[in-house]
C-alpha positions in Angstrom: 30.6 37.5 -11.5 33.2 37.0 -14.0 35.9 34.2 -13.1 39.4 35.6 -12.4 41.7 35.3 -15.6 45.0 34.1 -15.4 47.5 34.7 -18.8 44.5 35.2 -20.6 43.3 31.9 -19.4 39.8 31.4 -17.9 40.8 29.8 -14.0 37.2 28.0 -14.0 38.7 26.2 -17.0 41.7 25.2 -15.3 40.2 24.1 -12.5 38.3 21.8 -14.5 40.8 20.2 -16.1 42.5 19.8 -12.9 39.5 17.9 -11.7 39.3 15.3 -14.8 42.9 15.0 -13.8 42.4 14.1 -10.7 39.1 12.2 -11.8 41.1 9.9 -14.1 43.7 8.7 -11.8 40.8 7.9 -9.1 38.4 6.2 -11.2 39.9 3.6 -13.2 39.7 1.0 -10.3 36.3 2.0 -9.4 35.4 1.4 -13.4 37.1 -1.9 -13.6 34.9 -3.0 -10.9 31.6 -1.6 -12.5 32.4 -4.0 -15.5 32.9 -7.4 -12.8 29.7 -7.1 -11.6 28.1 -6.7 -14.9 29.9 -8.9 -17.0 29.3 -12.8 -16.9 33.4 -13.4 -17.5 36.0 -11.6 -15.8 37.0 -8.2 -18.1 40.0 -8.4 -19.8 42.2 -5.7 -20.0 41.0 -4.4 -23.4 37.6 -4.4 -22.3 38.4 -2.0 -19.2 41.0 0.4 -21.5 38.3 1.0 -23.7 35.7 1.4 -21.2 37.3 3.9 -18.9 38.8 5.9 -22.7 34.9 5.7 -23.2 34.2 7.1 -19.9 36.5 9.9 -19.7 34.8 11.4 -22.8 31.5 11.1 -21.3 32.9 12.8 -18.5 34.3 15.6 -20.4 31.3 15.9 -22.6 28.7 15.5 -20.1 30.6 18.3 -18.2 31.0 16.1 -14.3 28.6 13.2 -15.1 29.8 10.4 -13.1 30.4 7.1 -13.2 26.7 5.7 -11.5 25.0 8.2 -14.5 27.7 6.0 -16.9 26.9 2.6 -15.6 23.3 3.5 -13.7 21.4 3.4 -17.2 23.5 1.4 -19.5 24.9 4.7 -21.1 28.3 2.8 -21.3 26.6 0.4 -24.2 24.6 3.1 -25.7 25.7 5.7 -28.9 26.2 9.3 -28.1 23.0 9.9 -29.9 21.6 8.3 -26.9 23.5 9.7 -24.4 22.4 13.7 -25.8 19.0 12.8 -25.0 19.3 11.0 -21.4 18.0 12.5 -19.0 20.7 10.2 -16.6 23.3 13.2 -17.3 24.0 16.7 -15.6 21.4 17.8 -18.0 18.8 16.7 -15.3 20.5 19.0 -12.6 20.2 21.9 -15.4 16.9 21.3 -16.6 15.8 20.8 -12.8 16.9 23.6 -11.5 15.5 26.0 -14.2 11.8 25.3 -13.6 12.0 24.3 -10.0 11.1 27.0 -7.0 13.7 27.0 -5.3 12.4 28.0 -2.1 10.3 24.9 -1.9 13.7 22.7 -1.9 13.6 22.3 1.8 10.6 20.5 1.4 11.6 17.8 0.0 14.9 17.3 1.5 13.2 16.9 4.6 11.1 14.2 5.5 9.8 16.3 8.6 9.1 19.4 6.6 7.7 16.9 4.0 5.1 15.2 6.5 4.2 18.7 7.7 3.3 20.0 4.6 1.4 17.1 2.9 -0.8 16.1 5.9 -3.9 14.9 4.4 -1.7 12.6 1.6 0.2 10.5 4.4 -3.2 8.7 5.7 -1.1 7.2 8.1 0.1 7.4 11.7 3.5 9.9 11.7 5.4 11.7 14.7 8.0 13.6 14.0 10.9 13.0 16.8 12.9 16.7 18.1 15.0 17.1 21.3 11.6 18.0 23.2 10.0 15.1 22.2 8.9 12.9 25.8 10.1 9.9 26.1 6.5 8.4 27.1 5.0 10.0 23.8 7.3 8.2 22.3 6.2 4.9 23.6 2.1 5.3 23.6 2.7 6.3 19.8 5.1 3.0 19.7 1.9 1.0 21.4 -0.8 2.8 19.5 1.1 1.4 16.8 0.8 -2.2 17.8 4.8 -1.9 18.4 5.7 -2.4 15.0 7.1 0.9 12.9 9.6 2.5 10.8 11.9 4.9 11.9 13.6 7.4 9.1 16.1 10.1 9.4 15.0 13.2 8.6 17.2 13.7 5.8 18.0 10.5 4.4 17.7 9.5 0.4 17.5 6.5 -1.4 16.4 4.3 1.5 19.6 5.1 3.7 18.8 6.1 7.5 15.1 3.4 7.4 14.9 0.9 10.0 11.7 -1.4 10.5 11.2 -1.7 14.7 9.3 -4.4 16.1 9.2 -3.8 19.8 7.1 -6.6 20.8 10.0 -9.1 20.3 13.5 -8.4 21.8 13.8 -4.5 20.5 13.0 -2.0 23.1 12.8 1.4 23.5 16.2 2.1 24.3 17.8 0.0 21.7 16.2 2.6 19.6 17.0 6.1 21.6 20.6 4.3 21.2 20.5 4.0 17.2 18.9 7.3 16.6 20.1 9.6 19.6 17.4 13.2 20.2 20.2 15.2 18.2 19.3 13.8 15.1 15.5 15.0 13.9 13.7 11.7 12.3 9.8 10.6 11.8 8.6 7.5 13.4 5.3 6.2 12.0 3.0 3.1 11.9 3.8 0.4 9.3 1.8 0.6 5.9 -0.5 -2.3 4.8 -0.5 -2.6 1.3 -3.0 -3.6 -0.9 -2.1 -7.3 -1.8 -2.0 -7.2 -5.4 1.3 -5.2 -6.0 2.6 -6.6 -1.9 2.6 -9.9 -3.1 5.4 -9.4 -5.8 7.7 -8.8 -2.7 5.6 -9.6 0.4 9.0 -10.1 2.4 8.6 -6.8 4.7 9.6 -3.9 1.6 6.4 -1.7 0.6 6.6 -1.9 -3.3 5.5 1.3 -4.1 4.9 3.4 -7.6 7.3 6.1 -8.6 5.2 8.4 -10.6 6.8 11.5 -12.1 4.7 14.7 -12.4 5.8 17.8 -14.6 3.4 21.2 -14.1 3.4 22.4 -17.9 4.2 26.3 -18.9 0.2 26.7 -18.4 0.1 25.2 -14.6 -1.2 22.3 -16.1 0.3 18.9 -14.1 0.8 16.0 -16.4 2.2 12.2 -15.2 5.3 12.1 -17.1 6.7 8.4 -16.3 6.2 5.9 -14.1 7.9 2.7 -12.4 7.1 0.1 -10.1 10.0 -0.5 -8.0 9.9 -3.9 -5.8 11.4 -4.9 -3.1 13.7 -8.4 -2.4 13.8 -10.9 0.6 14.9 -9.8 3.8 14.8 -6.2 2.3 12.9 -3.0 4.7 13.1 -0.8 1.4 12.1 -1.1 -2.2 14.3 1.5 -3.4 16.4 1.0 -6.5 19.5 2.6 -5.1 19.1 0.3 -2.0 19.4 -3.4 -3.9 15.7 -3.1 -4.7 14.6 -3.0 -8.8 12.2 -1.2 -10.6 10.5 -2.0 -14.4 8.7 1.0 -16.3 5.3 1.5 -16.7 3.4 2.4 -19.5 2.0 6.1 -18.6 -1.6 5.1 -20.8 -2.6 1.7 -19.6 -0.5 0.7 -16.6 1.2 -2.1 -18.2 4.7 -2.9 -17.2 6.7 -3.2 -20.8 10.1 -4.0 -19.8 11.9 -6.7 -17.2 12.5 -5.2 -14.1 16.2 -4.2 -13.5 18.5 -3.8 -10.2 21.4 -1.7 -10.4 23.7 -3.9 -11.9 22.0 -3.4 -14.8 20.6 -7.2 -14.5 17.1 -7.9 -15.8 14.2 -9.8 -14.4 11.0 -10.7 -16.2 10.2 -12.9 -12.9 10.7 -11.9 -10.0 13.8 -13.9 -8.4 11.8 -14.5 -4.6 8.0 -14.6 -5.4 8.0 -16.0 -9.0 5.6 -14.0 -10.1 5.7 -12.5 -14.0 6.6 -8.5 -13.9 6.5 -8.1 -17.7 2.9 -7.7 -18.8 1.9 -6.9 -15.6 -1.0 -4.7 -15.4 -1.2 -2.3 -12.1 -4.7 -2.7 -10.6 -6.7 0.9 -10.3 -4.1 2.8 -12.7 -6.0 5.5 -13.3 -6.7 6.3 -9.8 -3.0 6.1 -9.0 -2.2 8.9 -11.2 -5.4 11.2 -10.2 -3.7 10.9 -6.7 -0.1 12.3 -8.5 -1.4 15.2 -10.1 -3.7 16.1 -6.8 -0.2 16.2 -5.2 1.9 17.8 -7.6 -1.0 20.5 -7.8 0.5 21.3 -3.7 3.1 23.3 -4.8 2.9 23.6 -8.7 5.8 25.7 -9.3 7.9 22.8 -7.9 7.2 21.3 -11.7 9.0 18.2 -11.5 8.7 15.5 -8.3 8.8 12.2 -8.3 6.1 10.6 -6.0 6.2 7.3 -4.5 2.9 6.2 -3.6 1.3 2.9 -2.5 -2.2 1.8 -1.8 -2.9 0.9 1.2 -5.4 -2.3 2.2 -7.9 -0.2 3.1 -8.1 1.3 -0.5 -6.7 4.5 0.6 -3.6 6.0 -1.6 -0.7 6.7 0.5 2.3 8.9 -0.4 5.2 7.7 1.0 7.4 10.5 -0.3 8.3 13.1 -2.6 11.8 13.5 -4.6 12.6 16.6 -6.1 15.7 15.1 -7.7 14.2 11.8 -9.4 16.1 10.0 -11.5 15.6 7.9 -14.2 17.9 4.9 -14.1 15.1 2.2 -14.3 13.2 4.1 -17.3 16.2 4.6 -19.3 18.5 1.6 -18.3 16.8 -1.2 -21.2 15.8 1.5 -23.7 17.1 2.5 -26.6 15.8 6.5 -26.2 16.3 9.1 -23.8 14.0 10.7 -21.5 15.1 14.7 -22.1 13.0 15.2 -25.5 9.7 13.7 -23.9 9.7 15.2 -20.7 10.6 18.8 -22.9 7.4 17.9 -24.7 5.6 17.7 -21.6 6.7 20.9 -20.2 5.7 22.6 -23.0 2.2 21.7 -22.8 2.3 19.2 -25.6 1.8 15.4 -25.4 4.7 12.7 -24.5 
């Protein structure tokens, strides 16, 4: 459908230009802010003219890309020939979208239609909680459980809506129909074990689980196309970057870790801060198994292309996918390098090596 013309003036076109408008005037605080917590000094007011100028051409150029794609990757430090290639930009939503199946979206916006769907990749305990749900199944899974889970809301992202319940100390079972009331759907299940090798970076109650990235090529061919080990920090339920966790790339060939791990603040850690232990150089135990496990579940529904696994392994040796994003971003790949991630994942999708 064409957009309605006004003077001979395209109305989509003002209406964009009303929105940087509106943009401006509401971001400058927000990227004054962004600069405290990643500057050692307080910014002067130099610093923050030129970085919110900076930004407002981004934004223009990168057609809506806001301020967490600016900060979330370092793009703010980096040249525009950078910036082209990052996949940190509205280019990912584009580029997404195109080879994606649409249909299959619900699946991973849902962690109930997720669970149902990929059964035999969960090897774990799961119930998935609806307004028909009994009260008393609720607490024989609870005990079957040894009273300890984690409750998430069905549609939660980046960690928001997990809650670790231990219901042999003070928590009962109505402390938790009160948090999460039957109108909202959510999935109970039983707490993972992790294998201790990669638990003991963060063995403070957070899983630290893999992000793998799979692409399905133009021949239905599913390649691993990145990967990060994102870690959890004391006191924290959830490794997630987004959630005050931090993450360090991995090398896609021999499982190394090549670069410090980094939080969203854009701080780096070649130790990690609670256990001490050394993340750069780090080589993940049973690599290559890890990534047979990705591609087995990105071959589920191959013309999803792109998903970003997380995956863990459990104690018991078995692989355990915790869940699957279908908009995975790239803020702990990109944030320390000097490349983007656009030309290499193109590669991949067209059948040819990163």
């Amino acid at each position: 459908m064409n957009s309605l013309k006004i003077n001979n003036i395209d109305s989509t076109k003002i209406g964009r230009y009303l929105n940087i408008i509106t943009h401006a005037k509401n971001y400058k605080e927000r990227i004054k802010n962004e600069l405290k917590l990643r500057l050692e000094n307080e910014p002067t007011k130099k610093q923050i003219k030129w970085c919110y100028q900076d930004y407002l051409k981004f934004y223009v150029k990168y057609r809506g890309s806001l301020e967490t794609d600016y900060f979330g990757t370092n793009l703010y430090l980096k040249s525009d020939f950078i910036r082209q290639n990052s996949f940190a930009t509205y280019q990912r939503n584009i580029w997404r979208n195109s080879i994606q199946d649409e249909k299959y979206w619900p699946i991973f916006y849902n962690k109930t239609e997720l669970y149902q769907n990929f059964p035999e990749f969960l090897n774990r305990k799961y119930m998935i909680i609806t307004d028909n749900t009994r009260l008393e199944d609720i607490n024989k899974f609870i005990k079957d459980c040894s009273n300890k889970i984690m409750s998430k809301v069905s549609s939660g992202t980046g960690g928001k809506g997990v809650k670790y319940w231990d219901f042999s100390k003070k928590k009962n079972i109505n402390d938790f129909m009160e948090y999460y009331p039957h109108n909202i759907p959510m999935v109970i299940e039983e707490i993972v074990e992790q294998s201790e090798d990669l638990h003991s970076f963060s063995n403070f109650g957070s899983v630290n689980t893999l992000r793998i990235v799979t692409i399905v090529d133009e021949n239905g061919t599913p390649h691993v196309a990145s990967a990060g080990f994102r870690i959890g920090l004391q006191k924290s339920i959830v490794d997630n970057f987004s959630s005050g966790g931090m993450a360090a790339p991995i090398d896609i060939d021999t499982g190394i870790i090549f670069h410090p791990a980094i939080n969203k603040m854009g701080k780096e850690f070649i130790i990690h801060p609670d256990s001490k232990k050394q993340i750069v150089g780090y080589q993940i135990p049973d690599w290559d198994n890890y990534k047979k496990f990705a591609l087995k579940l990105a071959k589920k529904f191959p013309t999803m292309r792109y998903v970003g696994w997380d995956i863990v392994k459990s104690k018991t040796g078995k692989f355990v996918m915790i869940e699957g994003n279908k908009d995975a971003g790239v803020d702990y790949l990109e944030n320390g390098l000097l490349y983007g991630m656009l030309p290499i994942y193109n590669k991949i999708l067209k059948g040819k090596s990163k």
